[in-house]
SEKOL-416471 format. One line per field, with one value per residue: residue number from 1; residue in one letter; x, y, z of N, C-alpha, C, O in turn. Coordinates in steps of 0.001 Angstrom, whole numbers. Example, Ala and Ser with C-alpha at 12.3 -4.5 7.8 and 13.67 -1.06 7.14 Angstrom:
num = 1; 2
residuo = A; S
npx = 13190; 12850
npy = -5690; -2250
npz = 7800; 7080
capx = 12300; 13670
capy = -4500; -1060
capz = 7800; 7140
cpx = 13200; 12900
cpy = -3300; 30
cpz = 7800; 7870
opx = 14236; 13409
opy = -3319; 1138
opz = 8465; 8039
***
This chain:
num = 1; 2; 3; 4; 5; 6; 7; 8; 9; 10; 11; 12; 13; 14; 15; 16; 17; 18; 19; 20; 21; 22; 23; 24; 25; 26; 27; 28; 29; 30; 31; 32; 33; 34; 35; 36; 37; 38; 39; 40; 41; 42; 43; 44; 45; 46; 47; 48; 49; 50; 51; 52; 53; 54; 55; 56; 57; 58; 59; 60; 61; 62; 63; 64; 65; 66; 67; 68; 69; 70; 71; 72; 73; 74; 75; 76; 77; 78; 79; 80; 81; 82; 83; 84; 85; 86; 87; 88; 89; 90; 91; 92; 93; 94; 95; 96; 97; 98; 99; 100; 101; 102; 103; 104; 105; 106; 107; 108; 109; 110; 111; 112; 113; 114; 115; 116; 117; 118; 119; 120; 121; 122; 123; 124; 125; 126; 127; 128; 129; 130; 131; 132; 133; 134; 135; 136; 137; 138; 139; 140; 141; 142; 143; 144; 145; 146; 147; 148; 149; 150; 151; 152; 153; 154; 155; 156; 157; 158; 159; 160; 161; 162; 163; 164; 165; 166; 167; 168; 169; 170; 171; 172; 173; 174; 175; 176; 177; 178; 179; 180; 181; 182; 183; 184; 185; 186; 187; 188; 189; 190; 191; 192; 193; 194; 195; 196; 197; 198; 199; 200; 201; 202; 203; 204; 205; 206; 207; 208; 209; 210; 211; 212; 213; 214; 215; 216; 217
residuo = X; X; X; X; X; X; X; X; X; X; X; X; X; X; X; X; X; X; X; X; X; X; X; X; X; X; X; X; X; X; X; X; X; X; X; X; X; X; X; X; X; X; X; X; X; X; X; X; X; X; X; X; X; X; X; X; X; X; X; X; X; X; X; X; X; X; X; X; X; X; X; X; X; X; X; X; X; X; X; X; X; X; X; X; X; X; X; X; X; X; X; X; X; X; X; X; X; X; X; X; X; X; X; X; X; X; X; X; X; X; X; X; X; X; X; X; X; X; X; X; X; X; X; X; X; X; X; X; X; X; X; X; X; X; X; X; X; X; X; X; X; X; X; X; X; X; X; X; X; X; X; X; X; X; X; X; X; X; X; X; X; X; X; X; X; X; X; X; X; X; X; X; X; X; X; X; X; X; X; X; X; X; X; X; X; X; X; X; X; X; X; X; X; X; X; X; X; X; X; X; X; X; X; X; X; X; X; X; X; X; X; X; X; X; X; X; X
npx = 112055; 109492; 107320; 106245; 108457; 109921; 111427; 109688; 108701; 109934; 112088; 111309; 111846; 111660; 111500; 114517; 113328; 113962; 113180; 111339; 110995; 108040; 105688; 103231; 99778; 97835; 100503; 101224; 98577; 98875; 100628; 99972; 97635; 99555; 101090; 99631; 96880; 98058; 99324; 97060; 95283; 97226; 97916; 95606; 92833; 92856; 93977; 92625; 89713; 90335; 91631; 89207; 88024; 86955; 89231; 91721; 94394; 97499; 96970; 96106; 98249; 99844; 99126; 99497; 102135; 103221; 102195; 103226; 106155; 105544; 105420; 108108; 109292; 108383; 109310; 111878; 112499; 111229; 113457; 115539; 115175; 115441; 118088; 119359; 118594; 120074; 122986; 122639; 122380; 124564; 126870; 129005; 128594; 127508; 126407; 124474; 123837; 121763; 121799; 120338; 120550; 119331; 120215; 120013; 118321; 119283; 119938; 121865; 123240; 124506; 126075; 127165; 128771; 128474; 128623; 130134; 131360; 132520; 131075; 129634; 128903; 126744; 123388; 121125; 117775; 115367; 111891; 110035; 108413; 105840; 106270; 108376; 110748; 113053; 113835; 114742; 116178; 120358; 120302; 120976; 124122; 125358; 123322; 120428; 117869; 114919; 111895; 109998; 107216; 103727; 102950; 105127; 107633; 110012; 110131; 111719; 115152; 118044; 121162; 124413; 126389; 128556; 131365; 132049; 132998; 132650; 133988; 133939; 132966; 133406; 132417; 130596; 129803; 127134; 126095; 124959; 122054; 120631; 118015; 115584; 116021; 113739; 111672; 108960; 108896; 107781; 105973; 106269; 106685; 106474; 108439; 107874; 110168; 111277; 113137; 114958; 117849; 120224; 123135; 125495; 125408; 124117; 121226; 118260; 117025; 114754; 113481; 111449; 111334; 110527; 111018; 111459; 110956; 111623; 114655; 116656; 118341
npy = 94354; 92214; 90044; 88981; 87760; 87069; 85027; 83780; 83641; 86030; 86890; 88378; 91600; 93390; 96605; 97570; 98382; 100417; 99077; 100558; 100565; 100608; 102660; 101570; 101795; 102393; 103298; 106049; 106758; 107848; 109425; 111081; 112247; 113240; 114762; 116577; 117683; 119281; 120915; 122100; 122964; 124907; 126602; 127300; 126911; 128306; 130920; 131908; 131505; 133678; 135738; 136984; 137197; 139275; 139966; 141217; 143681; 142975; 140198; 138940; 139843; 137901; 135549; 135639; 135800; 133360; 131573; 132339; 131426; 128416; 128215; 128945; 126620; 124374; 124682; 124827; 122053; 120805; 121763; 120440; 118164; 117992; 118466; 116103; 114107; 115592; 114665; 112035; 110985; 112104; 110157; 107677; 104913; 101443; 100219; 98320; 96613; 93815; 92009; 89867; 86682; 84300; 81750; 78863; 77517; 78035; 80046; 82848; 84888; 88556; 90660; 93692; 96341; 99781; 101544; 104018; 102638; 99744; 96685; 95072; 91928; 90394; 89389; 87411; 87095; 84656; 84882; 82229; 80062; 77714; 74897; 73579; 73649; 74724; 74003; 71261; 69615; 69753; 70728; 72766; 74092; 76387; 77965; 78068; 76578; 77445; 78283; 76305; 74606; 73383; 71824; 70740; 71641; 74101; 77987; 79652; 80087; 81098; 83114; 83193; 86024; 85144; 86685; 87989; 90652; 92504; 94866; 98612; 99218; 96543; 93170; 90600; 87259; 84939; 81588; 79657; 78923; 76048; 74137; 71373; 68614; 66805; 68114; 69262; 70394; 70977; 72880; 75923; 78601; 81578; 82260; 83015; 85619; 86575; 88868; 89956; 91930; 92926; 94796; 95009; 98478; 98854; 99582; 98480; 96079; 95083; 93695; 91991; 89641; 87471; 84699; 82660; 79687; 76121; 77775; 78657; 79674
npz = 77057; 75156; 74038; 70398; 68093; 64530; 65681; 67534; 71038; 73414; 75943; 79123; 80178; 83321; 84290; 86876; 90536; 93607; 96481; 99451; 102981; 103877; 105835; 108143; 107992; 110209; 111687; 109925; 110419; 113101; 113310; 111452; 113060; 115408; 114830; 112876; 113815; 116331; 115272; 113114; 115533; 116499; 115176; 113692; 114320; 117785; 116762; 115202; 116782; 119103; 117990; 117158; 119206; 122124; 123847; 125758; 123240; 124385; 124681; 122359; 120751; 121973; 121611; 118550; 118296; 119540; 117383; 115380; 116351; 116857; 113687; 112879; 114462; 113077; 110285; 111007; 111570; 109393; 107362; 108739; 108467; 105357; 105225; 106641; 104494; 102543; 103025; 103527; 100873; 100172; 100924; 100568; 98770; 97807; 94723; 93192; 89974; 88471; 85978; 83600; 81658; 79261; 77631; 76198; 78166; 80500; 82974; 83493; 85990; 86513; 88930; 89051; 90028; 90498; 92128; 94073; 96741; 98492; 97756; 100301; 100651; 99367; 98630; 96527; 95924; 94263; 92938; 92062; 89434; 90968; 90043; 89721; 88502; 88653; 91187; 92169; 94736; 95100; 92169; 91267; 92266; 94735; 95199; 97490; 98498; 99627; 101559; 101634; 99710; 100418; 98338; 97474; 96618; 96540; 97126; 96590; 95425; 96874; 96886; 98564; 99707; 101095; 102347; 99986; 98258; 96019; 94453; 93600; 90015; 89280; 88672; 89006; 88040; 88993; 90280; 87627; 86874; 86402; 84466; 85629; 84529; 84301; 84193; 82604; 79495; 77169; 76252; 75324; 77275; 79091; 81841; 85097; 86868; 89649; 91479; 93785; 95052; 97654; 99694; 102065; 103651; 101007; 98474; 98806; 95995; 93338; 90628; 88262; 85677; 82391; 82043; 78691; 77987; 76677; 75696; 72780; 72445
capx = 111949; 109112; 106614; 106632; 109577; 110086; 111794; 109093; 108608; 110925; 112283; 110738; 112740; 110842; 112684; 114803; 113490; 114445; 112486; 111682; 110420; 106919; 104955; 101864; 98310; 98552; 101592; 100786; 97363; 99601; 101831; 99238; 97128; 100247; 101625; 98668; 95933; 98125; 99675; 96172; 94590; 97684; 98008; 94117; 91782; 93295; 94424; 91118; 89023; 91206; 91275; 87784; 86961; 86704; 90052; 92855; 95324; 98240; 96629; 95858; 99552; 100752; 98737; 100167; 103742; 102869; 101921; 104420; 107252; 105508; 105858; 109803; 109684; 108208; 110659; 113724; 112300; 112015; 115270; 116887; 115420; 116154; 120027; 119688; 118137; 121141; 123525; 122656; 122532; 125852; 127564; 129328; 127785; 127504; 124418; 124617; 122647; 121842; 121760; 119792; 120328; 119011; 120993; 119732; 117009; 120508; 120036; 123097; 122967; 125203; 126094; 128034; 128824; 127934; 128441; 131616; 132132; 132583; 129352; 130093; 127985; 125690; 122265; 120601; 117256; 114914; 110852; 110288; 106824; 106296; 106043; 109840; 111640; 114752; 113881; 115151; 117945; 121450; 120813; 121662; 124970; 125921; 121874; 119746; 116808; 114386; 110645; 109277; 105842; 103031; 103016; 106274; 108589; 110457; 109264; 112529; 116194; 118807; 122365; 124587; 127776; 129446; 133044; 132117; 133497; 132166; 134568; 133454; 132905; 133979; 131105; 130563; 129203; 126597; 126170; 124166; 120719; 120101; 116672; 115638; 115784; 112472; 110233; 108294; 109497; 107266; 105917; 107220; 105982; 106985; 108753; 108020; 111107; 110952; 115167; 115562; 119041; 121133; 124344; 125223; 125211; 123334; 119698; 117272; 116539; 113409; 113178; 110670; 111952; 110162; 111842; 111062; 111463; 112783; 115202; 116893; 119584
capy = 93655; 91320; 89887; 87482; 88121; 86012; 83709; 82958; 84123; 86399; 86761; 89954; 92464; 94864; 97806; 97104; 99629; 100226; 99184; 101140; 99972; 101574; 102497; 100785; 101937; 102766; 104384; 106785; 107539; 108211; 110266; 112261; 112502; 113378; 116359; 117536; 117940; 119908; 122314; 123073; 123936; 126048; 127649; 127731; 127095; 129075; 132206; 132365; 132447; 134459; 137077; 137225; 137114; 140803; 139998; 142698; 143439; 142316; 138631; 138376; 139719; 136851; 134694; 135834; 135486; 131642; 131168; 132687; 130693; 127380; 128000; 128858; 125414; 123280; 125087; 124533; 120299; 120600; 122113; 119609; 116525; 118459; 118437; 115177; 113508; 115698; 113898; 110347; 111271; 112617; 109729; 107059; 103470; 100376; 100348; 97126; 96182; 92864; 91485; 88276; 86412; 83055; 80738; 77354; 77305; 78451; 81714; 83688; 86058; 89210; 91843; 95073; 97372; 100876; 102508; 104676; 102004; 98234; 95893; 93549; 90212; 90807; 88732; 87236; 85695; 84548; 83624; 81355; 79597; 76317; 73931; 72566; 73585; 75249; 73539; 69958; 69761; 69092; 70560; 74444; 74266; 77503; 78358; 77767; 75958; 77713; 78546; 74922; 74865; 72314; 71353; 69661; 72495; 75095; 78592; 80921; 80260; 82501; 82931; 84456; 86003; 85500; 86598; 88423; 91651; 93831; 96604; 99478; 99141; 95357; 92879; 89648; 86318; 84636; 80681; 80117; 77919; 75290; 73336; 70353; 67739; 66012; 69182; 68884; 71904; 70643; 73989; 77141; 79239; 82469; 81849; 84723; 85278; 88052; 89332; 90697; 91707; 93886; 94298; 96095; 100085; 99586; 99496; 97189; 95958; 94163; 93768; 91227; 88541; 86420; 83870; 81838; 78262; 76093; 79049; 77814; 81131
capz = 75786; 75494; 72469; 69604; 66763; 64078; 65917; 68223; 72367; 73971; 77287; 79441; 81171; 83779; 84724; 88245; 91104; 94934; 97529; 100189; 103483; 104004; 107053; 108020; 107975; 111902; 111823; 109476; 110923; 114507; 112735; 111297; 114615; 116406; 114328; 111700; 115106; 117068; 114415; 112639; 116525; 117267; 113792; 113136; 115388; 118520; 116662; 114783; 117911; 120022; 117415; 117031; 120699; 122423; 124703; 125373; 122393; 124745; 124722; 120725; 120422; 122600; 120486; 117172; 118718; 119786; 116151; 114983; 116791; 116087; 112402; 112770; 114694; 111867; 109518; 111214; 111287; 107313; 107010; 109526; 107218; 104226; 105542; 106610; 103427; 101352; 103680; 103089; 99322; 99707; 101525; 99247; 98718; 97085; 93653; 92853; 88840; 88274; 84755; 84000; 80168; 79052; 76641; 76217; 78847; 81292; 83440; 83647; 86622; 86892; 88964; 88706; 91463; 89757; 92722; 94667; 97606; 97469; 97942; 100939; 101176; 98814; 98567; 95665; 95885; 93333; 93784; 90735; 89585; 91886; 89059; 90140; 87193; 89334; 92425; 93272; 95485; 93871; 90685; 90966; 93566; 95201; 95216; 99033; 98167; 100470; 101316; 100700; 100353; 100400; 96832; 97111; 95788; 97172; 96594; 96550; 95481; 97622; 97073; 100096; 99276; 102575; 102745; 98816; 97963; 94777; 94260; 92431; 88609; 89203; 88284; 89784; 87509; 89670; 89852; 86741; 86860; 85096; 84064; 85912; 83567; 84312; 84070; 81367; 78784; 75920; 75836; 75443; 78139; 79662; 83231; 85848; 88002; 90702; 91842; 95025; 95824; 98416; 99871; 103067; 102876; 99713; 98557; 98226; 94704; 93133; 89003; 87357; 84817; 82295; 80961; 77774; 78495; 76520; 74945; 71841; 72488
cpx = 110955; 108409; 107232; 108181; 109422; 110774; 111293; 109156; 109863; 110873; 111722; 111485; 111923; 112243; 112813; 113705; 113903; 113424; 112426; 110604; 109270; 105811; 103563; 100445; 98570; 99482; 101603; 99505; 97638; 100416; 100582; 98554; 97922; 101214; 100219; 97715; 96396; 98477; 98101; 95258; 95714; 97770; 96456; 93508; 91980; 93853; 93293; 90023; 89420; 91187; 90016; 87093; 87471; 87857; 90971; 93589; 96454; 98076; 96512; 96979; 99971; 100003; 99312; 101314; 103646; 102605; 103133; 105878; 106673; 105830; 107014; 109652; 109209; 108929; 111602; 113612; 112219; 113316; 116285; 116255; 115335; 117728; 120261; 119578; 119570; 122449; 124107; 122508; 124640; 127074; 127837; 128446; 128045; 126267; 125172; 123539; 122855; 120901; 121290; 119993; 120012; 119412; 120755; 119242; 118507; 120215; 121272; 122429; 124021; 124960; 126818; 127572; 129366; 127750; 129926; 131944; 131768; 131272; 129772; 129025; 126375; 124654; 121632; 119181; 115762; 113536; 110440; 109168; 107156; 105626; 107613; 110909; 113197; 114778; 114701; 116659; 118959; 121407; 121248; 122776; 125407; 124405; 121043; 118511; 115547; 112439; 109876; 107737; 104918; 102542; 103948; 107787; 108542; 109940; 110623; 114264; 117160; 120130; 122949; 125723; 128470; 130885; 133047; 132378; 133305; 132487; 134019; 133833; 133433; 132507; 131398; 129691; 128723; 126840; 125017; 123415; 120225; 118630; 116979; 115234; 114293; 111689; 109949; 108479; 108765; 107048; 106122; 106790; 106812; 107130; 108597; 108788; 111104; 112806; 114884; 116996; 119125; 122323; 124683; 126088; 124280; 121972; 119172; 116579; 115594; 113376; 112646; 111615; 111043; 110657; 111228; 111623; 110360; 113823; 116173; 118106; 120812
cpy = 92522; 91331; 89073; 88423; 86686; 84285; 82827; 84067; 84771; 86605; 88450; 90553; 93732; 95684; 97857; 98359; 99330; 100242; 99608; 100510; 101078; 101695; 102108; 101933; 102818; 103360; 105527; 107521; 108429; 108884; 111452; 113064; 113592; 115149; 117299; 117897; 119064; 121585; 122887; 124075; 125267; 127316; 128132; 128049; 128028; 130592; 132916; 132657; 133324; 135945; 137567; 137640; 138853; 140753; 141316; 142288; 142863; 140401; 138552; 138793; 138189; 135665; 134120; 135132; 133739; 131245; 130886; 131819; 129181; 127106; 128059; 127093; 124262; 123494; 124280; 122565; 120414; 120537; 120794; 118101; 116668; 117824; 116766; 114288; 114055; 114636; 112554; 110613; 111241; 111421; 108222; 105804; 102607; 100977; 99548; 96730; 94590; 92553; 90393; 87848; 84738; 82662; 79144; 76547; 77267; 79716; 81767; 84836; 87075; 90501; 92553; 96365; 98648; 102413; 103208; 103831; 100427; 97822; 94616; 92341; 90884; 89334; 88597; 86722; 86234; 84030; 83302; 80648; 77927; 75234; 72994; 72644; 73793; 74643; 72109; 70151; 69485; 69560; 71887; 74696; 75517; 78233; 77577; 77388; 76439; 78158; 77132; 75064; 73266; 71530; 70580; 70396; 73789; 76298; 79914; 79915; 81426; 82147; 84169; 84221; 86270; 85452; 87360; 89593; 92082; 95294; 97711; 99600; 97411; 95019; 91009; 88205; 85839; 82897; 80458; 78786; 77283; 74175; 72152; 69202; 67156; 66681; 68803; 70490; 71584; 71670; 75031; 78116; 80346; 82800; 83134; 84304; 86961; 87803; 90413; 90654; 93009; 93429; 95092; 97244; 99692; 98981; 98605; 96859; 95519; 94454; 92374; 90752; 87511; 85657; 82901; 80841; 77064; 77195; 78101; 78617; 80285
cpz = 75940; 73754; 71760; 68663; 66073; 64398; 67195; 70061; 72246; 74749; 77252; 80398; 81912; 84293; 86937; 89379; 92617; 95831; 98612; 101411; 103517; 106043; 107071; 108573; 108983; 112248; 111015; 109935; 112146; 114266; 112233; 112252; 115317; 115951; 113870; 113056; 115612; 116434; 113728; 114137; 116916; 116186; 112966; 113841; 116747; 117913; 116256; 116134; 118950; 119172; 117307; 118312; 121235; 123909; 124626; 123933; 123041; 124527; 123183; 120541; 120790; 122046; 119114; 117539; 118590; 118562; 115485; 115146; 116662; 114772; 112453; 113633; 113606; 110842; 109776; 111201; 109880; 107155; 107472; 108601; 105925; 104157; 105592; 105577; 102381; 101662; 103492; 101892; 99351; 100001; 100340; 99533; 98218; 96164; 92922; 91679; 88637; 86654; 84679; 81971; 80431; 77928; 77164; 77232; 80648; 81844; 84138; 84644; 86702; 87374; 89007; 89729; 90353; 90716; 93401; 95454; 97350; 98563; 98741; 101013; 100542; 98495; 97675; 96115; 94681; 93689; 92043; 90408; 90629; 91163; 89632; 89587; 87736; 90649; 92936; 93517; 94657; 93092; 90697; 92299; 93798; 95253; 96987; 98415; 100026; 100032; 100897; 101187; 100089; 99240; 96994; 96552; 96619; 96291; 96167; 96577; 96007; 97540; 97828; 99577; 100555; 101791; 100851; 99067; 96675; 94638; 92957; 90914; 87970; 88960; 88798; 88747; 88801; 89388; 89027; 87137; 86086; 85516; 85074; 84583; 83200; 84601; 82526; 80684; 77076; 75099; 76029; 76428; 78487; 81534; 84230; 86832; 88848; 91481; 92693; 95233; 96959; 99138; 101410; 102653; 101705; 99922; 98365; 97093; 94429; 91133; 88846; 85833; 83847; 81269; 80021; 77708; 77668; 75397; 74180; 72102; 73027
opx = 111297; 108659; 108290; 108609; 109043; 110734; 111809; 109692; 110738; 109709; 111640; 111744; 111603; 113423; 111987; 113340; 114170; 112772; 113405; 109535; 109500; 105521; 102808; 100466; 99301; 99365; 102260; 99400; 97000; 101205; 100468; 98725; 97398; 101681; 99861; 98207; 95628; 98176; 97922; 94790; 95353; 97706; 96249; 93380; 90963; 94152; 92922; 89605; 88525; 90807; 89880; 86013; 88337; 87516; 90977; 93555; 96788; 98981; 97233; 97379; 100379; 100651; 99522; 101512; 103995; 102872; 103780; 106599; 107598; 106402; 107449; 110199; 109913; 109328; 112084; 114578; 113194; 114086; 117283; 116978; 115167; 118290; 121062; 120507; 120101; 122893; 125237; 122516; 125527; 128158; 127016; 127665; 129233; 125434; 126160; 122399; 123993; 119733; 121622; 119606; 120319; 118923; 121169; 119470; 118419; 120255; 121681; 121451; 124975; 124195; 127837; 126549; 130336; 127263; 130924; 133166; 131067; 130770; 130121; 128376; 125418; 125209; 121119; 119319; 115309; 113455; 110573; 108610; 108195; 104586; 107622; 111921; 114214; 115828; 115200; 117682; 118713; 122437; 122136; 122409; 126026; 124573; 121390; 118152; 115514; 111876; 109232; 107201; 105442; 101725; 103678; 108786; 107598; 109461; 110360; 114546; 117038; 120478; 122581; 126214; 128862; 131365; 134162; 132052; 134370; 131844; 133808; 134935; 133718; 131576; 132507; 128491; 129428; 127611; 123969; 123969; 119488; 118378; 118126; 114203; 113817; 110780; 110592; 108235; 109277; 107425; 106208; 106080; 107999; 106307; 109240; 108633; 110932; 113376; 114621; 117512; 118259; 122651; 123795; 127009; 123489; 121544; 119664; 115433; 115017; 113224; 113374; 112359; 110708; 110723; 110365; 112811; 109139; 113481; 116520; 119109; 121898
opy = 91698; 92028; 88496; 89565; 85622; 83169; 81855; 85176; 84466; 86730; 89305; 89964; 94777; 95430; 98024; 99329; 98171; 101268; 99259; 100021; 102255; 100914; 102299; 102699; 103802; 104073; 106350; 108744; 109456; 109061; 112562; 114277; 114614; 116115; 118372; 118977; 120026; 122728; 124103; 125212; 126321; 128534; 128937; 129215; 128715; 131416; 134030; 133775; 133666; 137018; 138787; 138207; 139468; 141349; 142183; 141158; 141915; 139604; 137604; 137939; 137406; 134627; 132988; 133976; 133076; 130043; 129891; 131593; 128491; 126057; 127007; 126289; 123261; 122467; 123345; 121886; 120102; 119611; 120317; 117184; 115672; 117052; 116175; 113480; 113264; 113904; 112083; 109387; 110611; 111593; 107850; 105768; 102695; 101814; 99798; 96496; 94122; 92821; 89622; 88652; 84083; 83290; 78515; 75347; 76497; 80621; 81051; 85525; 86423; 91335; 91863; 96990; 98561; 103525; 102612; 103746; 99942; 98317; 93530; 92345; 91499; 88291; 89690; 85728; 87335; 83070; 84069; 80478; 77314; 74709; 71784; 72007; 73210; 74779; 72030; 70547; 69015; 69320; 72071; 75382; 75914; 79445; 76451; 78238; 75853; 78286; 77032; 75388; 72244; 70618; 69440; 69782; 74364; 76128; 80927; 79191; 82575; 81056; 85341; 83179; 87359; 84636; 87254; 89914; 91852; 96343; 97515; 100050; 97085; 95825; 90477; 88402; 86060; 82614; 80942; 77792; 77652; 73633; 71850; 69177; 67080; 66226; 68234; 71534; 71973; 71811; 75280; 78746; 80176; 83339; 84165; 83309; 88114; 86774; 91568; 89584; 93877; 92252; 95875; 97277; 100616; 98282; 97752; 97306; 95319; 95577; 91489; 91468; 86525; 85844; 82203; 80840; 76936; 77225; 77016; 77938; 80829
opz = 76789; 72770; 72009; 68831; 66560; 63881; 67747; 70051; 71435; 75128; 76370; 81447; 81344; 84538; 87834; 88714; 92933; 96024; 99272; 101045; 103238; 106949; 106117; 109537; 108873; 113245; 111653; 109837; 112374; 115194; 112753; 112368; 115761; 116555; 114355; 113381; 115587; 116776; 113806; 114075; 117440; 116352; 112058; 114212; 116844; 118777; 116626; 116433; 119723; 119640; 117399; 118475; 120612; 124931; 123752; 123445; 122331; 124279; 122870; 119750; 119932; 122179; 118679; 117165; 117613; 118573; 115160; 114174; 116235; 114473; 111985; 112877; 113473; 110292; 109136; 110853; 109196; 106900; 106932; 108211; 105220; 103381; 104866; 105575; 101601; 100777; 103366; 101778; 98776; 99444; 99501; 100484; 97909; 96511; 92231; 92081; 88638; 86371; 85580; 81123; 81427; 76989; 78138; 77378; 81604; 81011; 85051; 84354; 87125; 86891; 89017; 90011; 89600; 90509; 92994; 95337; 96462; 99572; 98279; 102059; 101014; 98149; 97436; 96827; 94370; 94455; 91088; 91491; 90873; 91562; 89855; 89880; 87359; 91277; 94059; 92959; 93546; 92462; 89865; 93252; 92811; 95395; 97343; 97601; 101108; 98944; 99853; 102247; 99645; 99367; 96618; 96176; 97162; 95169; 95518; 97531; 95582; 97992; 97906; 99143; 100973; 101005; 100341; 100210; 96103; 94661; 91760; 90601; 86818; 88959; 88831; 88943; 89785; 88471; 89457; 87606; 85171; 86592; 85405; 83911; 82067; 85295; 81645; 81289; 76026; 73935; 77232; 75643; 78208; 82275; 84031; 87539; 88452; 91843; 92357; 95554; 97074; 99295; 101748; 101838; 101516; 100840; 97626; 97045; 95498; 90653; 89295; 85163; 84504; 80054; 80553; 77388; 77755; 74215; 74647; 71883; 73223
***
């Protein structure tokens, strides 16, 4: 939901997704190296000149064969991270949604365990513009004031649910965030907030936020 309406700015909601860790540059190139090289010389390059070359038929059989039984071995590795990928699908979890609303320049955080097993010590954190608005110490309690950077203002609010429990289809109110008084809110602006959560067993979240500040809601 974003754009003007008659009653002026509205807050923006991106759609949550799961982050997945990724492999780097280098590890991917060593991964390719290390499989794609050896399977195209044993499955290409070696059967192609071997057939071609004027050797006995016993030897271009025992060629074929060697082909042959490499491909059943790259099979049966699909299959086995086929199985394993259904596996971890199949196995229960935590899926933890987090809800964000703004009433009267107030963010309300919630989440809701959406998944079959309960969501232990689940992790909020928030990176927020570094103007100061949510930052000075004292004013948002049950929030970690972290990441300080050389401006003067911290760069990431984090709340840790030690000793929390999020049973399935239960939903959890967060501690809600309020304005620093002595930001300047003259004008109405649209706040970009970036929401990382997770919980253990479950996934790693990330959804975009922009809030309209000061909200009259």
């Amino acid at each position: 939901m974003s754009g003007e309406t008659p009653d002026g700015p509205q807050d923006t909601i991106g759609a949550a997704k799961v982050v997945r860790p990724r492999l780097s540059s280098g590890v991917q190139t060593a991964v390719i190296l290390v499989v794609g090289v050896p399977t195209a010389v044993l499955l290409g390059v070696i059967p192609i000149v071997v057939l071609a070359s004027d050797g006995d038929t016993a030897t271009k059989m025992s060629v074929v064969q060697a082909a042959a039984s490499w491909w059943t071995a790259v099979a049966a590795l699909i299959a086995v991270a086929v199985a394993l990928v259904a596996y971890r699908n199949s196995l229960q979890r935590p899926d933890l949604v987090l809800v964000a609303s703004n009433s009267l320049s107030v963010i309300k955080l919630r989440l809701t365990n959406t998944g079959n097993a309960s969501a232990l010590r689940p992790v909020v954190r928030l990176r927020v513009g570094n103007e100061g608005v949510f930052h000075r110490e004292g004013l948002n309690q049950g929030w970690a004031h972290e990441e300080f950077g050389q401006d003067g203002y911290f760069g990431a609010l984090t709340w840790y649910g030690v000793g929390t429990v999020i049973y399935p289809g239960f939903t959890l109110d967060l501690p809600p965030l309020t304005l620093d008084e002595s930001a300047d809110l003259r004008a109405v602006r649209n706040w970009p907030v970036t929401a990382t959560w997770i919980c253990e067993g479950g996934q790693r979240k990330e959804q975009h936020f922009g809030f309209t500040l000061p909200s009259a809601r």
